[in-house]
C-alpha positions in Angstrom: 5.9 71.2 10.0 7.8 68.8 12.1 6.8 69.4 15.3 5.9 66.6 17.3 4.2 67.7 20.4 3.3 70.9 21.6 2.3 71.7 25.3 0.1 74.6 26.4 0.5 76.4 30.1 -2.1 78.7 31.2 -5.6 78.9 32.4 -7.2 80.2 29.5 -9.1 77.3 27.9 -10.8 78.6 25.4 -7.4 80.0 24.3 -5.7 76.4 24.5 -8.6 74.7 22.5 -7.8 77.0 20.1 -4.2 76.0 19.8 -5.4 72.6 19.8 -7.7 73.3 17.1 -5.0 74.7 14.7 -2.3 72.0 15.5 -1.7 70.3 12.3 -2.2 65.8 12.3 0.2 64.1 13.9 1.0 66.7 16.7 0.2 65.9 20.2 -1.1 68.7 21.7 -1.7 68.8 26.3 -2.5 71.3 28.4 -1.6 72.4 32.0 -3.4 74.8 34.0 -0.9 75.0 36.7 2.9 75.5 36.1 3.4 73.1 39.0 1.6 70.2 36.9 3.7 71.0 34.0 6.7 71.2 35.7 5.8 67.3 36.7 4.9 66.2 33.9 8.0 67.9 31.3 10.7 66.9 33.3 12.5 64.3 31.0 9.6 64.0 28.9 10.1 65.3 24.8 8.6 68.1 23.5 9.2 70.4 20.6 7.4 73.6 21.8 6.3 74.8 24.9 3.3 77.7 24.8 3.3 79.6 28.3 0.6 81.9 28.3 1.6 85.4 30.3 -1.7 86.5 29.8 -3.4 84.0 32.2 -0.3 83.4 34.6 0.2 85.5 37.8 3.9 84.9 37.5 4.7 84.9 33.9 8.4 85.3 34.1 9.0 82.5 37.0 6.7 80.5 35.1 8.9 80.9 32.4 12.2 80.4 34.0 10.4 76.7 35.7 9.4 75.2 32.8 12.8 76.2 31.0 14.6 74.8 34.5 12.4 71.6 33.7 12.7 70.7 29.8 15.4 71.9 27.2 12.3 72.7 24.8 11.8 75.6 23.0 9.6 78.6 24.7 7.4 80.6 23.1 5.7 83.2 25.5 2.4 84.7 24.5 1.8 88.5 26.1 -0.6 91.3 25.1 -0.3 93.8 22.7 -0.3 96.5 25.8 2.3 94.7 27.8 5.3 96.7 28.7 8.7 96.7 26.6 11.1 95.9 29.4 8.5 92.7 30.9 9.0 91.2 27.4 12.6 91.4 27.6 12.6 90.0 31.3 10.7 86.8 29.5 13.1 86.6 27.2 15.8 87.1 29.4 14.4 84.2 31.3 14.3 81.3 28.6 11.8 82.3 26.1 13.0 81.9 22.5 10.3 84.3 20.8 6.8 86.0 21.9 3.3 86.2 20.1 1.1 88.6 20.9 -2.7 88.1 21.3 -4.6 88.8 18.7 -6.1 91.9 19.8 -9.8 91.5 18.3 -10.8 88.2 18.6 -8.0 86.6 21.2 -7.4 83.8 19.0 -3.4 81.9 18.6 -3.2 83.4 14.5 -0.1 84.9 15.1 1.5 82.1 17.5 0.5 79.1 15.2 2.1 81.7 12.2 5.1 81.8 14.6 5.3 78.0 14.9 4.8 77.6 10.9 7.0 79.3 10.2 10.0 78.0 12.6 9.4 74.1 11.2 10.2 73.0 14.6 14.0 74.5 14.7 14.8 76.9 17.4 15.1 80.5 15.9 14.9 83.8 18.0 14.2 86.5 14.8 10.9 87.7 17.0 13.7 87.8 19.7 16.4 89.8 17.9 13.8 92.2 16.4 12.7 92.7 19.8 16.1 93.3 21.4 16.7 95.5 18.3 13.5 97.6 19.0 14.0 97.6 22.5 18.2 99.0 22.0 16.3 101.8 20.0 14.0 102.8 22.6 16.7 103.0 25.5 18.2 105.4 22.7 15.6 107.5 22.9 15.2 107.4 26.7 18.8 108.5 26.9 18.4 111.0 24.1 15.3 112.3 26.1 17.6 111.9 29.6 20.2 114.5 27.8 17.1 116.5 26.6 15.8 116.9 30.4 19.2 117.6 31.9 20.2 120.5 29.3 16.8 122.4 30.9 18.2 125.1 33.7 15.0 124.5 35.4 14.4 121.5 37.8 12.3 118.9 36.1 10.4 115.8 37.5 7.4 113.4 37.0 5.9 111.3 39.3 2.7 109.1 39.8 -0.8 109.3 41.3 1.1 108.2 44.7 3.2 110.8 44.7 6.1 108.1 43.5 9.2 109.7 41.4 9.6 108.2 38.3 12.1 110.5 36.7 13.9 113.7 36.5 17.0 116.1 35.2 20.2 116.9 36.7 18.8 120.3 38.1 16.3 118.8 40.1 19.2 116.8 41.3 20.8 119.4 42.7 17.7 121.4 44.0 17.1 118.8 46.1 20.4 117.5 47.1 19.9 114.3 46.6 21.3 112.1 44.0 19.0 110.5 40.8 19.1 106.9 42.5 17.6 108.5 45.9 15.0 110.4 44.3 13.6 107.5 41.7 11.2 105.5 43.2 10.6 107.3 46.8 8.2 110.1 47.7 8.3 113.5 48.4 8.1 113.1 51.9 10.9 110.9 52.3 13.1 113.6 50.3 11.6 117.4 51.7 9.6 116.2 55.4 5.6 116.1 55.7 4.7 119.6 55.6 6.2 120.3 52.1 4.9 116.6 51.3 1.7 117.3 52.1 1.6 120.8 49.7 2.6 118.7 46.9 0.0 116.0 46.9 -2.2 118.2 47.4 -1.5 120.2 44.4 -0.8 116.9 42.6 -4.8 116.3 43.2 -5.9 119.2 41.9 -4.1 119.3 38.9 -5.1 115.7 38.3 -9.0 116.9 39.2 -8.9 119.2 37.2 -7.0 117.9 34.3 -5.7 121.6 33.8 -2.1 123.0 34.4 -1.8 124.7 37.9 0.8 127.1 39.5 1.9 127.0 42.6 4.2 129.6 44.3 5.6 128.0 47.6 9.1 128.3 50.5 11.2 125.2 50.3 14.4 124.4 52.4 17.0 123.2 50.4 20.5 122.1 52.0 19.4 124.7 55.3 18.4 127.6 53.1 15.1 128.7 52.3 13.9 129.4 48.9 11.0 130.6 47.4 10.1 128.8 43.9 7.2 128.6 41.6 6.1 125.4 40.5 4.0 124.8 37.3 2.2 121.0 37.1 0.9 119.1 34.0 -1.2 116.2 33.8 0.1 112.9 32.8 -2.7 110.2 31.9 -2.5 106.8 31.4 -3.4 106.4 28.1 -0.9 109.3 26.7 2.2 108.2 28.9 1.5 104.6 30.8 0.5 106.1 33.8 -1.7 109.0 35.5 0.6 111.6 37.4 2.4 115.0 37.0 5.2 116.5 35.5 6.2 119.9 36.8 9.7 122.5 36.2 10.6 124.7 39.2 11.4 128.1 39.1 13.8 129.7 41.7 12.2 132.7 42.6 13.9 134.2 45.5 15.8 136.6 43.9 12.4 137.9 42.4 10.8 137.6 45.6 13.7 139.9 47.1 13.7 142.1 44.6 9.7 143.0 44.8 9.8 143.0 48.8 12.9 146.0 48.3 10.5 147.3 45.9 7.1 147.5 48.2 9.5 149.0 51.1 10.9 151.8 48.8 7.1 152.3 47.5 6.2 152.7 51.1 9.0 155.2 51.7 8.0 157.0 48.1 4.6 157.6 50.2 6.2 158.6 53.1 8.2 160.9 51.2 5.1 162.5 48.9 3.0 163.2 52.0 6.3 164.8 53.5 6.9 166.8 50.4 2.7 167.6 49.9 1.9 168.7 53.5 5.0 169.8 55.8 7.9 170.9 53.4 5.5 172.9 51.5 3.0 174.1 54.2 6.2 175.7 55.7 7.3 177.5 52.9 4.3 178.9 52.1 4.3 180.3 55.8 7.7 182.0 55.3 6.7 183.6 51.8 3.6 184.5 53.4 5.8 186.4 55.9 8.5 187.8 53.8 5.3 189.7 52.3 4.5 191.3 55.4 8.0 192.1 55.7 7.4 194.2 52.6 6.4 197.7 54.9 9.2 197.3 57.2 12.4 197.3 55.6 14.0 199.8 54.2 15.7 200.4 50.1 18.9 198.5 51.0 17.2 195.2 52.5 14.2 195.5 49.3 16.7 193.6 47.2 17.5 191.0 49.8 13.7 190.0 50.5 13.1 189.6 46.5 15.8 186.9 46.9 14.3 185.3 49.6 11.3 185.7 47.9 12.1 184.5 44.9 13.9 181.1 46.6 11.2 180.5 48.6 8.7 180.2 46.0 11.4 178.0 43.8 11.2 175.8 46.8 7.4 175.6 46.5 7.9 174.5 42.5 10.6 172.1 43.0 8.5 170.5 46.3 5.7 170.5 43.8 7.8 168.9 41.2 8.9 166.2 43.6 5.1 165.7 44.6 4.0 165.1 41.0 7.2 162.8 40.5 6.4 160.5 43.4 2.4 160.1 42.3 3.8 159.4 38.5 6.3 156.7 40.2 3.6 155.2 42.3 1.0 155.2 39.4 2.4 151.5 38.5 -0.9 151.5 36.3 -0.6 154.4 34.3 -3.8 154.1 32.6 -4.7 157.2 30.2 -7.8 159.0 29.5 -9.5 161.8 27.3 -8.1 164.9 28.8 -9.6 168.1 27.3 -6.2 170.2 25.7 -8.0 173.6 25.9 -9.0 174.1 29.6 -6.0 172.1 30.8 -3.1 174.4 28.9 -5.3 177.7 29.6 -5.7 176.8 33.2 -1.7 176.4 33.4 -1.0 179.6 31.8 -3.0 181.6 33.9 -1.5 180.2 36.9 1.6 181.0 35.7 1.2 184.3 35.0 -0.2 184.5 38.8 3.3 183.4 39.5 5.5 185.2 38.1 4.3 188.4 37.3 7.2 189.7 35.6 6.7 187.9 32.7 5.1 188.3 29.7 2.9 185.1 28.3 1.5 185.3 25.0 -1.2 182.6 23.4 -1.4 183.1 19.4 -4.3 182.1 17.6 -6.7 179.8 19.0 -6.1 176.5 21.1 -7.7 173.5 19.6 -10.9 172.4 21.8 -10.0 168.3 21.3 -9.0 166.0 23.8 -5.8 164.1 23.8 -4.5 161.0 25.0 -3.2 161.4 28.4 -4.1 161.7 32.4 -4.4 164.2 35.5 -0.7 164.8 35.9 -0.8 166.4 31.9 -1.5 169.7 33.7 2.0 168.9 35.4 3.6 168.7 31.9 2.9 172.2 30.7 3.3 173.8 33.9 6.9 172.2 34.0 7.8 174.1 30.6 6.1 176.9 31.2 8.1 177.4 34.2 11.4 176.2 32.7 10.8 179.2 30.1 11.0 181.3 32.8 13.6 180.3 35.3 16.0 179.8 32.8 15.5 182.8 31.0 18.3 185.4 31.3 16.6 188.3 29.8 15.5 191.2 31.6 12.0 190.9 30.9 11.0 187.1 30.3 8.7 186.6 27.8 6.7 183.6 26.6 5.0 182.5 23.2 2.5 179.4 22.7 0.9 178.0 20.2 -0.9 174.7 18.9 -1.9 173.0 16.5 -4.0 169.8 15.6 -4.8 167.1 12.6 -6.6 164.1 12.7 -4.4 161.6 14.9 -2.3 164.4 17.0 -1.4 167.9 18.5 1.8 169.9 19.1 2.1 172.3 21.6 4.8 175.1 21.1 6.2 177.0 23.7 8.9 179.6 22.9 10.8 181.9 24.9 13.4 184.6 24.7 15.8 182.9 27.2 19.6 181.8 25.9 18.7 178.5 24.1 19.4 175.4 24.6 23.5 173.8 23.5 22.8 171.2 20.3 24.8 169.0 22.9 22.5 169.4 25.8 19.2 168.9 24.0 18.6 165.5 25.1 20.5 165.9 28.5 18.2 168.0 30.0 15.5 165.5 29.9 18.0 163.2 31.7 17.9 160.9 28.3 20.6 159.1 28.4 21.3 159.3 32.3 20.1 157.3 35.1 16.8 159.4 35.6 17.5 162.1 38.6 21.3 161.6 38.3 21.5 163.2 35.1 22.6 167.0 34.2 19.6 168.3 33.6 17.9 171.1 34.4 16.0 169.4 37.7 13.1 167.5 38.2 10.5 169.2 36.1 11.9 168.3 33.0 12.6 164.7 33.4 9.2 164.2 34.9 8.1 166.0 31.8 9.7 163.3 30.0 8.6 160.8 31.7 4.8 161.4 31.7 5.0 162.0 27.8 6.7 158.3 27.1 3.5 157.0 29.3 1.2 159.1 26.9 3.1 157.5 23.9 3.6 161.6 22.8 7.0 163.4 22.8 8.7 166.1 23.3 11.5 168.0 22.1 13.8 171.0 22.4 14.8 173.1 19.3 16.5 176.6 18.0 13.7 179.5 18.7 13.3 182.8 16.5 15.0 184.2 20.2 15.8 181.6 22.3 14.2 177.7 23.2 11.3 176.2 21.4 9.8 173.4 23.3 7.8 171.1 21.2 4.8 168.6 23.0 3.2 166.2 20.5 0.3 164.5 21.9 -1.7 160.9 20.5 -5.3 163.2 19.7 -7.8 160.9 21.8 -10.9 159.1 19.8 -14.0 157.5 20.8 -12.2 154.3 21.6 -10.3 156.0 24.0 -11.8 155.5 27.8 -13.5 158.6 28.7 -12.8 160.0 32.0 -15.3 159.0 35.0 -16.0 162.6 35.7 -17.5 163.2 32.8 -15.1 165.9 32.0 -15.2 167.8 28.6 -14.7 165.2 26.0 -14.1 168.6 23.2 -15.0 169.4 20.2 -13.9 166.8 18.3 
């Protein structure tokens, strides 16, 4: 080694005894605590190596830029392990030839007196290079990571404890209106006004409280239109990223928002309408069929036909405003929660109401109906009154008649129901469920059967159409319920299973 004086600057003495220590015979060896005093004392004076000690300085790169301002020796800064990429380059940037880092355990010079072995006295800047090249790579990544964030739709930032931007994407850009340059290094309330300021730190605590991701669904105004958006916050600590803060993406909402306000009004109307369809609408027809009975004694042969007509509309009023009653409650039943519904009683109790109705008609029930319970709710009473009735007011024959049957195994049931009517086309076997069509839009036969089909795809069942001995076979498969299956609150028959 051919070094022939080496001069230490920092406040750490213990550290510069140790240099001293190490310094081979024949090296002069000072130290300065102040920069000031080394300043003094380098100018003109000959020195191989200056150490300037970062870790003890306040100003480590002006202290490196004076003492390269007063001698022409080489600089060697020392730093921490921990201390930041871009602060080394700024002391390199400002005269230091290379940089040693602390030993991290026991704070002793091995790595700077390694350093200066291994330079024998000549000026070389390979810690230098390596460092430039390391820190080339890491902008890489940075801007690999920049391209990352701006290809997200979503608006992306992260910002400290103080509420301080420290980055973000192109979309965030534009969400707020402001360009990249305006956002870093400012606060939210010099970008969105207090009010919206205050929200965010605020949420910024908690989430840093509670070390847990939060969401937070807010109104923003954004270039004079207000938004709604949902904003979901991370935590960022210290020891994972360099500093404690948030990161958080924002979704645009207001769309959403839009759509479910248009969907609570038309709920709201869907009430309005069922309590319409339940109480007036059918209350009234019920009077005038109520009347056309009395009329019964006081008209003669040739009006007899003309009351049966009015009869007979009046109470397929009463079925369709029933039908649109039980649609409404299946639309507003968001939930649509099933339970163990007893097939027996509810099927039976539909028949005979049916044969109360249309008197006409003949309804038969071969063999026995299974006493089990399927998966389903309330409105499955709805379901086999619906094809009941279709067999009958679809049926051309003189005398409409009606055949059911069912049967069970161990994981479902099928209901039959036949009648005598004209069939059903092959091409029209899915239409009249409205399959295919935009729900009441469709061709089909009405409400009854689309509701139908709509209450069996809750019940995860299914029904079908197909070619009679005479006319229509309806077919109604049902899940069979099992003891897993919630039983209903009433405490209504749960079968024999």
């Amino acid at each position: 080694m051919t070094l022939e004086r080496i001069v230490y600057v920092g406040s750490d003495s213990e550290y510069a005894s140790a240099i001293g220590d190490r310094v081979p015979d024949g090296v002069t060896f000072d130290s300065f605590e102040a920069v000031a005093d080394a300043e003094a004392r380098l100018e003109g004076a000959t020195v191989s190596v200056v150490v300037v000690d970062t870790t003890a300085l306040g100003d480590a790169v002006g202290a490196v830029q004076a003492v390269d301002d007063a001698c022409g020796a080489r600089i060697v800064a020392v730093v921490e392990g921990s201390t930041e990429p871009l602060v080394v380059f700024d002391l390199l940037a400002a005269g230091a030839a290379e940089y040693a880092e602390r030993d991290s355990l026991s704070g002793r010079p091995k790595q700077l007196i390694d350093t200066l072995a291994a330079s024998d006295g000549d000026p070389q800047d390979s810690l230098a290079a390596q460092f430039r090249a390391e820190l080339e790579a890491r902008r890489n990544v940075e801007k690999r990571l920049t391209t990352v964030l701006d290809r997200i739709p979503h608006p992306v930032f992260y910002r400290d404890r103080e509420g301080v931007y420290l980055g973000c994407n192109a979309a965030f850009e534009e969400f707020c209106g402001h360009p990249r340059e305006e956002i870093i290094g400012n606060r939210t309330v010099e970008l969105q006004g207090e009010h919206h300021a205050e929200v965010c730190e605020r949420h910024d605590e908690t989430v840093l409280e509670t070390g847990e991701t939060q969401v937070l669904e807010t109104t923003v105004t954004t270039e004079g239109e207000e938004r709604h958006v949902r904003v979901q916050k991370a935590p960022l600590s210290e020891s994972a990223v360099g500093f404690d803060g948030v990161v958080a993406s924002i979704e645009d909402i207001t769309a959403q928002r839009r759509q479910r306000e248009r969907l609570e009004e038309q709920t709201e109307n869907l009430e309005i309408l069922n309590g319409v369809t339940r109480h007036d609408i059918r209350n009234d027809l019920q009077v005038v069929l109520g009347m056309a009975e009395v009329l019964r004694d006081h008209v003669d042969e040739a009006g007899e036909e003309y009351l049966e007509r009015m009869v007979a509309k009046g109470q397929h009023a009463v079925d369709i405003t029933r039908q649109a009653r039980d649609l409404t409650e299946t639309m507003l039943d968001s939930g649509g929660a099933t339970d163990r519904i007893p097939l027996k009683s509810t099927l039976e109790t539909q028949i005979d109401e049916i044969r109360g109705t249309y008197d006409a008609a003949i309804l038969t029930v071969e063999g026995e109906i299974p006493s089990c319970s399927v998966v389903a709710d309330g409105m499955l009473s709805s379901v086999f009154r619906n094809v009941l009735a279709n067999g009958i007011q679809h049926n051309d024959s003189s005398v409409p008649r009606l055949r059911v049957w069912a049967q069970a195994d161990e994981s479902q049931v099928t209901v039959h129901i036949a009648d005598n009517g004209p069939g059903v086309p092959d091409d029209r076997k899915a239409e009249i469920f409205g399959r295919g069509e935009k729900g009441l839009e469709s061709s089909g036969t009405g409400l009854g059967l689309y509701l139908v089909d709509t209450l069996m795809e809750r019940y995860g069942g299914d029904i079908s159409v197909t070619d009679g001995d005479e006319g229509a076979e309806f077919v109604i498969t049902l899940q069979r319920a099992t003891e897993s299956d919630r039983a209903r609150a009433d405490g209504g028959s749960t079968a024999q299973e």
